[in-house]
C-alpha positions in Angstrom: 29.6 -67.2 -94.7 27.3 -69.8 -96.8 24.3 -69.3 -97.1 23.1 -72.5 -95.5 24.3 -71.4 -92.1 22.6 -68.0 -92.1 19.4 -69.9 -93.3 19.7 -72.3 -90.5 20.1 -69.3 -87.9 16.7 -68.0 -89.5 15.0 -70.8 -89.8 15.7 -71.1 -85.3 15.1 -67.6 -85.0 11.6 -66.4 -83.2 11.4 -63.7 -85.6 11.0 -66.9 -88.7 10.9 -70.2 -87.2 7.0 -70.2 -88.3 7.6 -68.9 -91.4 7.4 -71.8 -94.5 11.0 -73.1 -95.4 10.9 -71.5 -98.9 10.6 -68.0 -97.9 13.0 -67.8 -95.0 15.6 -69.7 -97.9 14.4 -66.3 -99.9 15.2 -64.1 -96.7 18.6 -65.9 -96.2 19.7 -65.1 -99.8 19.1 -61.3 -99.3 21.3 -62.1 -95.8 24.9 -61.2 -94.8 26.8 -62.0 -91.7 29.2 -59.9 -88.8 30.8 -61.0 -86.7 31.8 -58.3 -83.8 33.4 -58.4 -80.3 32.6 -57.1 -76.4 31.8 -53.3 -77.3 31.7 -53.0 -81.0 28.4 -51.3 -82.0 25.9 -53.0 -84.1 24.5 -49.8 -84.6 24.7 -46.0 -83.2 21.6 -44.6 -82.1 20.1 -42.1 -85.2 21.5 -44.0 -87.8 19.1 -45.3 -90.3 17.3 -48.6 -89.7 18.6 -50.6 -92.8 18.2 -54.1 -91.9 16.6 -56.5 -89.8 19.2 -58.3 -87.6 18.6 -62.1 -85.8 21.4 -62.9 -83.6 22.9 -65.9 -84.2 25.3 -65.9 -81.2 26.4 -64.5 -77.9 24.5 -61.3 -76.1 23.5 -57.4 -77.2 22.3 -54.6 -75.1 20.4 -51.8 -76.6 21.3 -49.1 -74.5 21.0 -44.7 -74.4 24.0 -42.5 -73.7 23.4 -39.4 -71.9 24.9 -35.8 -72.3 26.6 -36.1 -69.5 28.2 -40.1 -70.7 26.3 -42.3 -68.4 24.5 -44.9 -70.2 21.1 -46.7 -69.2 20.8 -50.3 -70.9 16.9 -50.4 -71.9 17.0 -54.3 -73.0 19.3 -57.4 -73.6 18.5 -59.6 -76.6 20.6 -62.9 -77.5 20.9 -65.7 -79.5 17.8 -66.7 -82.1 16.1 -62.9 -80.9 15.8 -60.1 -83.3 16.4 -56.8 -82.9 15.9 -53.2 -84.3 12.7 -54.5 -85.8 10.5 -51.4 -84.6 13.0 -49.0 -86.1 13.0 -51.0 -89.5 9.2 -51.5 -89.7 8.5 -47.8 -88.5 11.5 -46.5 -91.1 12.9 -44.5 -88.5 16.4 -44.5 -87.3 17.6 -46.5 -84.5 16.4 -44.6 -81.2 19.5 -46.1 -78.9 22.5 -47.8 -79.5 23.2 -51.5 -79.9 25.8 -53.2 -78.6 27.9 -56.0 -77.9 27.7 -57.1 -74.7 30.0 -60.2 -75.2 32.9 -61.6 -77.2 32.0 -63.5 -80.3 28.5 -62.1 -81.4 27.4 -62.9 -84.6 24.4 -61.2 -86.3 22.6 -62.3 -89.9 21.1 -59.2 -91.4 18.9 -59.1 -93.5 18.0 -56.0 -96.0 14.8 -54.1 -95.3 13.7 -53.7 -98.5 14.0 -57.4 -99.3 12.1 -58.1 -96.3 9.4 -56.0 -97.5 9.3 -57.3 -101.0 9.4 -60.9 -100.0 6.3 -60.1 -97.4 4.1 -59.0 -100.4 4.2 -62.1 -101.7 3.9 -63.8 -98.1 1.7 -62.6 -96.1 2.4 -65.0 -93.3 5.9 -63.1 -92.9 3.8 -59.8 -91.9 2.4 -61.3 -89.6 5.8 -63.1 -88.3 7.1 -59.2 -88.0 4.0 -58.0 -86.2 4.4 -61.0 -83.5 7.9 -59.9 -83.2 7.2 -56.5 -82.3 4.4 -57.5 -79.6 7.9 -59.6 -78.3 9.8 -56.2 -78.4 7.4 -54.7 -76.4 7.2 -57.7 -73.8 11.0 -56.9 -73.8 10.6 -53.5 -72.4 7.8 -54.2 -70.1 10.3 -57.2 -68.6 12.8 -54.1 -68.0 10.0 -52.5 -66.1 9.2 -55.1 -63.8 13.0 -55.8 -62.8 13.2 -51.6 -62.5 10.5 -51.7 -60.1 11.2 -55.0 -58.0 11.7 -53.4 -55.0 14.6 -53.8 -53.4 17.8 -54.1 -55.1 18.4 -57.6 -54.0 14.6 -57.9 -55.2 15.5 -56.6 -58.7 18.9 -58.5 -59.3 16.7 -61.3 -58.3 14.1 -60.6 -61.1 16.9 -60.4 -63.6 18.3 -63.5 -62.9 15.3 -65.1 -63.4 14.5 -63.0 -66.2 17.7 -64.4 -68.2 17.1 -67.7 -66.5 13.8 -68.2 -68.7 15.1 -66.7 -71.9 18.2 -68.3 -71.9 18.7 -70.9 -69.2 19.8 -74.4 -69.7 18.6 -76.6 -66.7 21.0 -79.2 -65.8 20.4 -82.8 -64.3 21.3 -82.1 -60.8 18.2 -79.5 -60.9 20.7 -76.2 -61.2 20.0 -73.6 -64.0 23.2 -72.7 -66.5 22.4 -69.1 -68.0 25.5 -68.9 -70.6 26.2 -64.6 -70.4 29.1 -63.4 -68.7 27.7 -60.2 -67.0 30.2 -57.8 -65.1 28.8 -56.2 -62.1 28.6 -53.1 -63.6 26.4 -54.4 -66.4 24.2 -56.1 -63.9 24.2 -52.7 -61.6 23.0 -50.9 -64.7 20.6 -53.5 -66.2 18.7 -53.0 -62.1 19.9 -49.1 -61.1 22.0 -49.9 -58.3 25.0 -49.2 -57.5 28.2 -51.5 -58.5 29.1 -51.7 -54.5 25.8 -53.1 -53.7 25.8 -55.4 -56.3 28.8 -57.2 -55.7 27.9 -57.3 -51.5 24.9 -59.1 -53.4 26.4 -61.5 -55.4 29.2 -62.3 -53.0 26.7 -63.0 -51.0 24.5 -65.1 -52.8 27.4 -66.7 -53.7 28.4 -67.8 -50.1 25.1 -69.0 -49.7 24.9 -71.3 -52.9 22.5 -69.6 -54.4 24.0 -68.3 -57.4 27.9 -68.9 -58.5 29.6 -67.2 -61.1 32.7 -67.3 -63.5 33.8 -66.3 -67.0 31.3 -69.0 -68.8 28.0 -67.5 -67.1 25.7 -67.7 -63.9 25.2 -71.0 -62.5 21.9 -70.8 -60.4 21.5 -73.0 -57.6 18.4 -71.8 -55.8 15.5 -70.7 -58.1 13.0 -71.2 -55.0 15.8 -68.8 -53.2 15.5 -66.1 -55.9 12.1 -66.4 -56.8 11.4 -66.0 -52.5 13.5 -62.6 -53.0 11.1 -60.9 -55.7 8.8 -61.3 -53.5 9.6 -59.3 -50.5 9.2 -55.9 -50.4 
């Protein structure tokens, strides 16, 4: 992949888009690009923390498997997001796994010890890392709030609106257009319910126009409607 398009990705990323032109052109020469499909791991958990990854496209979960096999997603990160970053920084292995969530993600990595290298001469790309990291932790505290939302219908609600702010597109007509094609078990697990409950949910809201679904994403009608339901106990 040229270089120019993995720069470009950097240079829209949140990790870098502050960062001076010349020194993300310096990250994107130390870069490489994958390309993976729905399941495919970007990483197991425990393996080192090599890289620092910006996803250029589609959606990952970072996610923890249990003795037993059930899995708990802990966040979802898309498109101009990093992730792994507190493993990287830290040096420690990847705590969870990463995964794709959708078809057609495509990640720029970029090597850890370039990153570090480059930041000695730029000290505005430390700082770039450390506001990153304060984002990671916004991430998890955002999983906590939809966790504890109540009811489920309360906590579906809260995700919605949740991937409505990070990734939304609002349309003329007023409607919201959040491009992720989530399976009701994804969206059970991202809220601990059950899958049952969340599809009477979504069939329901769905009825009532206030959010449709289909294969391209989550068209949301209401966000009066599901911003009234995180609000209710």
């Amino acid at each position: 992949m040229a270089i120019g398009e993995n720069e470009r990705v950097l240079r829209a990323s949140r990790l870098l888009g502050g960062i001076a032109p010349d020194v993300v052109a310096a990250l994107a020469r130390e870069s490489t690009r994958v390309r993976l499909t729905r399941g495919e791991y970007v990483w197991r958990a425990n393996t080192p923390s090599t890289h620092f990854n910006v996803i250029a496209s589609g959606l990952v979960r970072i996610a923890r498997t249990a003795p037993d096999g059930s899995e708990t997603i802990l966040a979802l990160f898309g498109p101009r997001e990093s992730i792994g970053d507190v493993a990287v920084v830290g040096r420690k292995p990847y705590p969870a796994d990463a995964v794709a969530l959708t078809d057609a993600v495509e990640i720029v990595k970029i090597d850890a010890g370039a990153v570090q290298r480059i930041s000695e001469a730029h000290p505005s790309l430390v700082g770039a890392i450390n506001a990153s990291l304060v984002e990671h932790t916004h991430a998890l505290h955002a999983k906590i709030r939809i966790m504890t939302a109540g009811k489920v219908e309360g906590r579906l609600a809260t995700l919605l609106l949740h991937l409505a702010s990070r990734f939304g597109d609002e349309l003329e007509d007023g409607k919201t257009f959040i491009p992720l094609h989530l399976s009701r078990a994804e969206c059970a697990q991202l809220v601990g319910a059950t899958v049952e409950t969340t599809i009477r949910t979504f069939s329901r809201w769905q009825k009532e126009r206030v959010v449709e679904t289909s294969e391209a994403g989550l068209l949301v009608h209401d966000l009066a409607a599901l911003t009234r339901l995180t609000n209710e106990t």
